[in-house]
Each structure stands twice: as C-alpha cells, then as structure tokens.
N, C-alpha and C positions, 0 to 999 in steps of 0.2 A: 646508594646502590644504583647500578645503572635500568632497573626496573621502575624506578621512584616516579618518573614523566610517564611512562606509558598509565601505570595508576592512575594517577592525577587524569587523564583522558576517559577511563573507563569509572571516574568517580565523579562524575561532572557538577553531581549535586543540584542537577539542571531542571527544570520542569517546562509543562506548556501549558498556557493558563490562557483559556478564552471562549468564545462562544461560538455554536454552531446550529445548522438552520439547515433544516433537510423538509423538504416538499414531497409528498410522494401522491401518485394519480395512477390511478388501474384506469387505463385506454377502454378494453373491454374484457373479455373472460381470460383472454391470452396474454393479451403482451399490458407491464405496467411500466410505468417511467416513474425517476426519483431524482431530482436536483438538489446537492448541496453544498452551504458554504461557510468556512469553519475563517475565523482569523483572529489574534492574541497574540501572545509572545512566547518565541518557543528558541530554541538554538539554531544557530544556522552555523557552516563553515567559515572561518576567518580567511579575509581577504590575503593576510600573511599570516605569520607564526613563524619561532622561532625555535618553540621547543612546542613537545605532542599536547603540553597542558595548554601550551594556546589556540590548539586547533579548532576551538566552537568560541563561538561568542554569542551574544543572547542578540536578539532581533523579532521583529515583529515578520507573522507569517499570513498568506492569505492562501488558500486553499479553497478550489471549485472543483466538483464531482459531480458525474451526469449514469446513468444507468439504466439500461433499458434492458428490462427481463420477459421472459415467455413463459408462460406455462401450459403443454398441449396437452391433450387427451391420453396420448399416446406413452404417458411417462416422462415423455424429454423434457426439462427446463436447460432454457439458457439464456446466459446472464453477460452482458458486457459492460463495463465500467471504466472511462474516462476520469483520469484525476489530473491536474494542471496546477501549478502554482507562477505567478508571474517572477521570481526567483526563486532557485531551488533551496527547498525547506529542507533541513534535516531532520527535525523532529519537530512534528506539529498535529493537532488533532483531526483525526479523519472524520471528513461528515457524515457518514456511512454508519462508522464503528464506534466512534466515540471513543479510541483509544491512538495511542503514538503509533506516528510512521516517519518511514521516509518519502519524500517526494519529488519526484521530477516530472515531466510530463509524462504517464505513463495508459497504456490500453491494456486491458484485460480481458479475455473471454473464457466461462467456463460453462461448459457443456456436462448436463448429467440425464444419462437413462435409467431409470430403475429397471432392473434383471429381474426376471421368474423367480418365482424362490418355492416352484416344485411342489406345494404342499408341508413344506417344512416353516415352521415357527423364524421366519428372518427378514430380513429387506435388506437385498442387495441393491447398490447400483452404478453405474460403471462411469468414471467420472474425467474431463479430458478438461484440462486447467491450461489454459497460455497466456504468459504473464510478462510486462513489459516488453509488450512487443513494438513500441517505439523505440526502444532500444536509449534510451535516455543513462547517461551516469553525471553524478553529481563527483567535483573533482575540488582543489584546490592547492595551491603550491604557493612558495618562501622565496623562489627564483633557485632552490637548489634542487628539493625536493618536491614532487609530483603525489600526489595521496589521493585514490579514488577512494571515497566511503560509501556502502553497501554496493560494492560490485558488482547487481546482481545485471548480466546479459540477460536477452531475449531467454526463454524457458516454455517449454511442452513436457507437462505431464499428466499421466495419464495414471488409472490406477481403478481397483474396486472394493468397494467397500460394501461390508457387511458388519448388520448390526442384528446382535440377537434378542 
C-alpha cells in the first residue's frame, strides 16, 4: 500500500533516554529563576532519506533552558522561557517538564491575571501565551524533497480560563 512509509514514520518505535538537571532560585518574593539541562539519546532528523521511514535517525541530544518567573501582588504572573539546543533536536527531554519536545531555539512568554470571580464559587484568569517567537523551524531535505517538521510559526494567544 502506498500508506506502508508514512506508517513506518508515525511508528518510530523511538524513545529518549537521559538525564536532566534543573536548578531553581527564588531572587525574592517576585521574581524566581530556574536553569536547566537535559542530554541522552533521542531522534533527530536525517541528514538524507529516501523514503518517510528514514526520516529520523537516533542521535544524541543536548538541551539548555533558562526561565525567569514573577509573581506580583496584584495577581499577575509572568513567566518567560528560553530553550536552545546546539543542533535541532527533534525529540528530546525538556528540563522543565520532564517529558518529549521538539526543539529549536525557541522564547516563550506567558502572561496570566487572575479575574474577580464576584462572590461566586470560581477562579478565573485571563491568560496571554506567545510562543516561539524566534521564529526558529527545524527542516531537512533528500535534494528532491524539502520537509519542515512541527511547523509551528511565531503564535499569540490569548484566552480565559475558569475553573470551578
């Protein structure tokens, strides 16, 4: 079938196996900082490929992540996060999360206010997320074909959330 290769891509049967090291330091009542650094063996995009089953191949990953958070009186927290890898990982462990990402150089800032919630039983709060806004994509091509993997451009969003 001519589906057979794209499988064989979305079955990688891949993992990422390694260690990570995260430092975290409260400045003062406001702002804290958190550095960390994650590196193992995880998938990366192949230099060629011929068919979609060869598009990863296994390689070693190194990942640094820096974050500097606020937390005011006023409700507001906001949070910006720096992740870097000296070449682009496809899937590797985030220092932060402890779970798979993709990575390229990328900056994040998320901003959240908690809203009134009126005397009613809730917590809102009103939340403004902007994500790789280096604008970084991870690509790789055969000399025919061109394949950017997680697409994801520059991104603002915003939204409110309520929890009862």
């Amino acid at each position: 079938r001519a589906g057979d290769a794209f499988l064989a891509v979305a079955n990688q049967q891949g993992s990422s196996r390694g260690i990570r090291v995260v430092y975290t330091r409260r400045l003062n009542r406001v702002w804290s900082t958190s550095a960390g650094y994650a590196f193992g063996r995880g998938q990366q995009l192949a230099e060629s490929f011929s068919t979609p089953a060869e598009l990863f191949e296994s390689g070693m990953f190194q990942t640094a992540a820096f974050q500097l958070a606020a937390g005011f009186s006023t409700g507001t927290q906001v949070r910006t996060v720096l992740r870097f890898s000296p070449e682009a990982t496809v899937f590797a462990i985030d220092p932060f999360a402890g779970r798979l990402g993709v990575y390229d150089p990328s900056l994040s800032i998320q901003v959240m206010q908690e809203l009134p919630s009126f005397g009613l039983s809730v917590r809102a709060e009103a939340i403004l997320d902007a994500r790789n806004l280096l604008d970084a994509q991870t690509s790789s091509e055969n000399g025919e074909v061109l394949t950017f993997f997680g697409n994801t451009r520059r991104s603002v969003r915003g939204g409110i959330s309520v929890r009862f």
